[in-house]
C-alpha positions in Angstrom: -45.6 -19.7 -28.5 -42.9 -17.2 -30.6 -39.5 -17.8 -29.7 -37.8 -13.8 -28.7 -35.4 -13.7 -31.7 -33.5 -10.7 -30.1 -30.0 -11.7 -29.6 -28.8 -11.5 -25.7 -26.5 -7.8 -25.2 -22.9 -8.6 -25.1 -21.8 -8.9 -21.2 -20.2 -5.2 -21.0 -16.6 -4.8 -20.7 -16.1 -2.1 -17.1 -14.3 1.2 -18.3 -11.6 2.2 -16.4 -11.9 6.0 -15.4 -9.4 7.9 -13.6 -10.8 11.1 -12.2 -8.5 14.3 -12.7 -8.6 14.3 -8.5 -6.8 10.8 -8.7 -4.5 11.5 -11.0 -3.4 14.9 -8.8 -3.4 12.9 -6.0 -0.6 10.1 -8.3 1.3 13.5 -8.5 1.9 14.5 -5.3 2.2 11.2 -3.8 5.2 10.6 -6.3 6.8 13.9 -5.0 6.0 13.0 -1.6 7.7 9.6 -1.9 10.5 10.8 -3.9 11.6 13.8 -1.5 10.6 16.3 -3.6 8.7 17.8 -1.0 10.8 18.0 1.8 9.4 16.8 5.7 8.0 20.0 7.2 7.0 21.7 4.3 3.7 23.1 3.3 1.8 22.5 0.6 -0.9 25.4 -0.8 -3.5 24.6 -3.1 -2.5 27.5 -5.2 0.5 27.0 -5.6 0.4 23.1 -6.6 -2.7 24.0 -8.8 -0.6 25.8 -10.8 2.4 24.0 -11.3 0.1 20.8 -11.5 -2.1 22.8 -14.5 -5.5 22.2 -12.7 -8.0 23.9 -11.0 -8.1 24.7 -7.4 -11.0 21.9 -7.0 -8.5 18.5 -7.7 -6.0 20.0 -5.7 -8.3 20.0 -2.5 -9.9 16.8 -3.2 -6.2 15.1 -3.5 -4.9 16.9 -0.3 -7.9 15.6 1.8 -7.3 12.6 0.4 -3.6 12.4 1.5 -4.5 13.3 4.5 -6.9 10.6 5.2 -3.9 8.1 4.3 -1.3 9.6 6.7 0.7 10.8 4.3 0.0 14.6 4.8 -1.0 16.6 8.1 -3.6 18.7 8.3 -3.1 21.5 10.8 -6.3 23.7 11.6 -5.9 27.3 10.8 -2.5 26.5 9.3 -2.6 24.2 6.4 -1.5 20.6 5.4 2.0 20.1 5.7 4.5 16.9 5.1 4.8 15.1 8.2 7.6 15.4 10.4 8.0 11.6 11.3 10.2 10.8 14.3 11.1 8.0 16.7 7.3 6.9 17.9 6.6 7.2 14.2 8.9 4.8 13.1 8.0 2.0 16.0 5.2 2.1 14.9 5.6 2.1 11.0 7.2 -1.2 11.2 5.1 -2.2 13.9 2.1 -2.2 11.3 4.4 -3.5 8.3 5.7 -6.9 10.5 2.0 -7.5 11.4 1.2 -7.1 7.4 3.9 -8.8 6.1 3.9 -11.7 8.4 0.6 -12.7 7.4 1.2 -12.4 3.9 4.3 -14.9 4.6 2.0 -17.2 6.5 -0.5 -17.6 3.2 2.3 -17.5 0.5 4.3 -20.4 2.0 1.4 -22.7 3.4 -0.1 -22.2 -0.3 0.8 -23.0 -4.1 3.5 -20.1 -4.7 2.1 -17.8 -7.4 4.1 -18.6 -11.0 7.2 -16.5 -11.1 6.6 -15.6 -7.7 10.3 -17.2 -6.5 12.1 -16.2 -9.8 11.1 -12.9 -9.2 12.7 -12.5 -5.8 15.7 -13.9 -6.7 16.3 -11.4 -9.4 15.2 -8.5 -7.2 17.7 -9.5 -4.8 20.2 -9.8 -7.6 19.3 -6.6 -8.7 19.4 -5.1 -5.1 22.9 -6.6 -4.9 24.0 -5.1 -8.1 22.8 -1.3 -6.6 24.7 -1.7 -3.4 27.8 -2.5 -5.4 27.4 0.5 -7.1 26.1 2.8 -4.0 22.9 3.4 -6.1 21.1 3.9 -2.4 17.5 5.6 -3.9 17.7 1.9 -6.4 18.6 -0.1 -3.4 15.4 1.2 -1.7 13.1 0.6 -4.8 14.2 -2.7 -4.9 13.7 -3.3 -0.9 10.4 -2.0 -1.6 9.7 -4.5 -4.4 10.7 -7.4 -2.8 8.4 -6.8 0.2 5.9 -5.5 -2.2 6.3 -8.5 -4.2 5.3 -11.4 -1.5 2.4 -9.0 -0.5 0.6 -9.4 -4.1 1.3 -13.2 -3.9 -0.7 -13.1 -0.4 -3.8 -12.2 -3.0 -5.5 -9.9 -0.5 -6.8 -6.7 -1.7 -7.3 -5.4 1.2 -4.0 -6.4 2.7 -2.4 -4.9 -0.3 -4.8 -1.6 0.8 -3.2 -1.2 3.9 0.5 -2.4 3.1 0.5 0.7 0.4 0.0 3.2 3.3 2.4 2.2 5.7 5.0 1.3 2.8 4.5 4.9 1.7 4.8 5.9 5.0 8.1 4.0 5.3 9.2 5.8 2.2 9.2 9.5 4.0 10.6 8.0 6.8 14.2 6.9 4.2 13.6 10.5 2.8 14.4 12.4 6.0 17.9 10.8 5.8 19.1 11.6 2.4 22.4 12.5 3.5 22.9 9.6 6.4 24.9 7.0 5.6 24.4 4.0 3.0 22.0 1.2 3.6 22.9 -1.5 5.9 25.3 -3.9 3.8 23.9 -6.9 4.8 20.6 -6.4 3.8 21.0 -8.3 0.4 22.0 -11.4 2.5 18.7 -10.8 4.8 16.8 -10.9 1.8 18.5 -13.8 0.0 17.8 -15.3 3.2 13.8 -14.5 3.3 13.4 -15.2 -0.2 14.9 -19.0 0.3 12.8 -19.0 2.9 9.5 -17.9 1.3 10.0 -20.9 -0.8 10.6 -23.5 1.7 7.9 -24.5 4.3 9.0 -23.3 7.7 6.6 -20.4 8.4 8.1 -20.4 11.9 11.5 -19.9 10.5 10.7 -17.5 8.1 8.6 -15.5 10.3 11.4 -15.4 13.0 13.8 -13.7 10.0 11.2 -11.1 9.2 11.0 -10.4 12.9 14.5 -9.7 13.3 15.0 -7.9 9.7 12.6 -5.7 10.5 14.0 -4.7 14.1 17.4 -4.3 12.2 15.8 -2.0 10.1 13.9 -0.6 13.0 17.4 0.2 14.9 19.1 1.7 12.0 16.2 3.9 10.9 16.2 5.4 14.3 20.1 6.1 14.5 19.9 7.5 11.3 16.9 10.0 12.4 18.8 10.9 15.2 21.9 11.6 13.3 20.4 14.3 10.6 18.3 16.0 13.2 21.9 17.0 15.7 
């Protein structure tokens, strides 16, 4: 019998395609997260179509999209507007993130650490320590971001990543309403040196305990500072 002499196909490589919608909705998600749209605010298709350079079409697609992720407000007969995010908002922000986080802290300490996982959060707290020397506040919440961000993606959980990007984002237009408040809490860099020493020991009670009470720190601080730029 006649051997087939036709070589196998190469396995195909995936090509990555980012739709022009996606990209729009990268955009405005940026200028959400960095103020640039401020709480309140509308948002018209027309007018971010053209400052964008696209048609009407991505714009509408990205909105909805934002919309489904909490990060805009759709108001029937009025438009989509940035959220106006107060007290109950913020409960329940970092209700969602402890819930997140602490199972992420749960797998990364009662598994092998990730390579570079620990050296990283050292130097982001280093770094975050270096920005509140300096008052660089918009660093010193990057960096806050990234540390969290960074034990997250060591959990391995796409899905758990999924959700932490929404409320983290979410988090993000919470700091944005107080712009003008007062610096960030200055013992935050020792609350983090503190997690991150703990993330790479194996007390999961103990580490979960400090996440508990950072996070209602943050909680209480959050929520004075709301109150203080809406007087």
């Amino acid at each position: 019998m006649p051997h087939d002499s036709t070589p196998a196909a190469p396995s195909a490589t995936p090509v990555r395609r980012t739709t022009l919608a996606a990209q729009v909705v990268e955009q405005i998600r940026s200028r959400l997260l960095t103020g640039t749209f401020p709480p309140g605010s509308q948002l018209g298709e027309a007018e971010l179509a053209e400052s964008l350079g696209v048609s009407r079409g991505p714009v509408r697609e990205a909105l909805a999209r934002l919309v489904h992720e909490g990060l805009l407000l759709s108001e029937p007969h009025r438009g989509v507007f940035v959220p106006l995010l107060g007290e109950a908002d913020v409960l329940d922000i970092y209700y969602a993130r402890e819930a997140l986080e602490a199972a992420a802290f749960r797998r990364v300490i009662t598994a092998p650490r990730p390579p570079g996982l620990l050296s990283a959060l050292d130097e982001t707290v280093d770094e975050l320590a270096r920005a509140t020397r300096t008052g660089d506040w918009s660093k010193v919440a990057d960096l806050d971001v990234r540390f969290h961000s960074l034990v997250i993606e060591a959990a391995g959980s796409p899905r758990l990543r999924r959700m932490f990007d929404t409320v983290i984002a979410e988090t993000r237009l919470c700091l944005n309403l107080q712009a003008d408040a007062d610096p960030a809490r200055l013992d935050l860099v020792d609350e983090h040196r503190e997690l991150a020493r703990l993330i790479a020991g194996d007390d999961v009670a103990a580490a979960l305990a400090t996440l508990a009470q950072h996070f209602e720190e943050a909680t209480v601080t959050v929520r004075n500072r709301l109150r203080a730029v809406r007087r």
